[in-house]
C-alpha positions in Angstrom: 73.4 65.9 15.5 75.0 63.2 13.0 73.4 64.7 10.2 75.5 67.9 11.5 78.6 66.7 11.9 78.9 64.8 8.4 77.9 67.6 6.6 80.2 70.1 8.2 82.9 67.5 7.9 82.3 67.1 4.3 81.7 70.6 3.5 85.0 71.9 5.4 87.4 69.3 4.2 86.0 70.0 0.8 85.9 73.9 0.7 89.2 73.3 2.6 91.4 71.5 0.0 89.5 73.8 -2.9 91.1 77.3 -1.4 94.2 75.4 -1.1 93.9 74.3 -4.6 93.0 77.8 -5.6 95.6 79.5 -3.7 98.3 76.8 -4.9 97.6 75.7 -8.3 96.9 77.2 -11.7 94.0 75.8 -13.3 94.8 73.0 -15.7 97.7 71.8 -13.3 98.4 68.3 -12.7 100.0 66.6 -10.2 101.0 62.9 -10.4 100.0 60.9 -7.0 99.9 57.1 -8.3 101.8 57.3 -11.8 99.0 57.0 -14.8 96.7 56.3 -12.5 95.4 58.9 -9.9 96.5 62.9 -10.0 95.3 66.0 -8.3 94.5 68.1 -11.4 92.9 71.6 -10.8 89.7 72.1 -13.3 86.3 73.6 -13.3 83.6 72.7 -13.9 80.5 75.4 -15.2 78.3 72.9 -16.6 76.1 70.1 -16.0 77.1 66.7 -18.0 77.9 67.3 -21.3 78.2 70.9 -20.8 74.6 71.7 -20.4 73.6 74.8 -18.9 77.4 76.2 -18.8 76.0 79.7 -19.3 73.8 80.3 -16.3 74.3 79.3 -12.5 70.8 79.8 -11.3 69.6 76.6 -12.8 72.2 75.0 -11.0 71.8 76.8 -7.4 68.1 76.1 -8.3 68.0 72.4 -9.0 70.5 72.0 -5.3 67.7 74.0 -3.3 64.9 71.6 -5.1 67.0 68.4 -4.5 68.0 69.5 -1.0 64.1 70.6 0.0 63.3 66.5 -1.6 65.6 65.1 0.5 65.0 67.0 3.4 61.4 66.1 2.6 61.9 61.9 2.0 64.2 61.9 5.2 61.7 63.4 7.7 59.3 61.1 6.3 61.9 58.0 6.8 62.0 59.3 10.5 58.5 59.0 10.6 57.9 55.5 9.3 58.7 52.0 11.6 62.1 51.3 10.8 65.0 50.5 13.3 67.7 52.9 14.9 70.6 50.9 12.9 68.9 52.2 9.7 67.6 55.2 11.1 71.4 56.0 11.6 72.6 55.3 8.1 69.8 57.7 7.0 71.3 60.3 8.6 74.5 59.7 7.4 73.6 59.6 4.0 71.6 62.7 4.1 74.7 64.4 6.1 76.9 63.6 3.0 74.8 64.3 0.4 73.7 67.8 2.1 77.4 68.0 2.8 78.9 67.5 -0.4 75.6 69.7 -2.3 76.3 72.8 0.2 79.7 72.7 -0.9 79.4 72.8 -4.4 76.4 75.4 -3.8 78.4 77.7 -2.5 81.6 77.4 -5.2 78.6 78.3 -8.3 77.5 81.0 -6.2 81.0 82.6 -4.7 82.7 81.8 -8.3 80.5 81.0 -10.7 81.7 77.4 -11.3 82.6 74.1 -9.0 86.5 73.5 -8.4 87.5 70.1 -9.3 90.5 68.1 -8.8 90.1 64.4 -8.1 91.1 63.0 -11.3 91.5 59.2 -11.6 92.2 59.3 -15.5 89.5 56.9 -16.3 86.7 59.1 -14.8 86.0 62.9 -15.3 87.6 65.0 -12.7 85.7 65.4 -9.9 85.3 66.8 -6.1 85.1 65.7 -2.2 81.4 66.8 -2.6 80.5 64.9 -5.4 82.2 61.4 -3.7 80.3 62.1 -0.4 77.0 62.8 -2.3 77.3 59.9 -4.6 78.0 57.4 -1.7 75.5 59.6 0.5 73.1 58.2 -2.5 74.4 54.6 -2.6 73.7 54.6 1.7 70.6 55.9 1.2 68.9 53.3 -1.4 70.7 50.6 0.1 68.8 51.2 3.6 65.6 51.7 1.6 66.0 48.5 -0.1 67.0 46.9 2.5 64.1 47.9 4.5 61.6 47.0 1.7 63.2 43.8 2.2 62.8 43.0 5.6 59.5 44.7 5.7 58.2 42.1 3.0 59.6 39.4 4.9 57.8 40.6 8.1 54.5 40.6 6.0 55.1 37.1 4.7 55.5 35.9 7.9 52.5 37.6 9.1 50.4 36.0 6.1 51.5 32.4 7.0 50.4 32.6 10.6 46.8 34.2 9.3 
């Protein structure tokens, strides 16, 4: 149910705040927030980095449904293994916000052809409510896994100095 409710959350408040960028800006406009330093700037983006693949979608919508059956994949295995509720939780709210924020941009390649952007920090490429919640969907994730491969080594040192 968690991994339900982040994801819908992410992917309404982004797909939200896109058709009212849509609806209210032109594209290229910029409004100042924090003088020189954050803006809401309306831009899109039909590319990968560096403008790869900015002639096709379907590599796009192809590479989300491969990443998304992965990480639906590694997170029924995490279920699976020994590891505690507290990190059990955080695994499902990382995958929430990384299935989240991919759904959302999903569905702007397929329903425009290109992801609406408009977070723009001026020191950083313009960017999305999806891409933040998959990026620290991403940064949850490995943090439980490593901290997990932590406490699980420590658990087997312990259980090598009583042997």
């Amino acid at each position: 149910m968690i991994i339900f409710l982040f994801a819908l959350s992410v992917f309404l408040i982004d797909q939200v705040i896109k058709f009212y960028i849509l609806e209210h800006l032109y594209l290229g406009q910029e409004i100042s927030v924090i003088k020189n330093i954050f803006s809401i700037t309306f831009v899109t983006n039909k590319g990968a980095a560096f403008g790869l693949f900015s002639n096709s979608n379907f590599p796009f919508v192809l590479i989300s449904t491969a990443v998304l059956a992965c990480m639906t994949f590694v997170f029924i295995s995490f279920n699976r293994d020994v590891i505690s509720k507290k990190t059990k939780v955080w695994i499902r709210i990382a995958y929430g916000l990384i299935l989240g924020g991919a759904l959302s941009n999903m569905l702007d390649r397929i329903r425009i052809g290109e992801v609406i952007d408009f977070l723009d920090f001026h020191i950083w490429p313009v960017f999305n409510i999806g891409d933040s919640a998959i990026c620290v969907g991403a940064g949850i994730f490995v943090l439980n896994i490593l901290k997990n491969k932590a406490q699980s080594g420590k658990g087997t040192q312990a259980q090598r100095k009583n042997n």
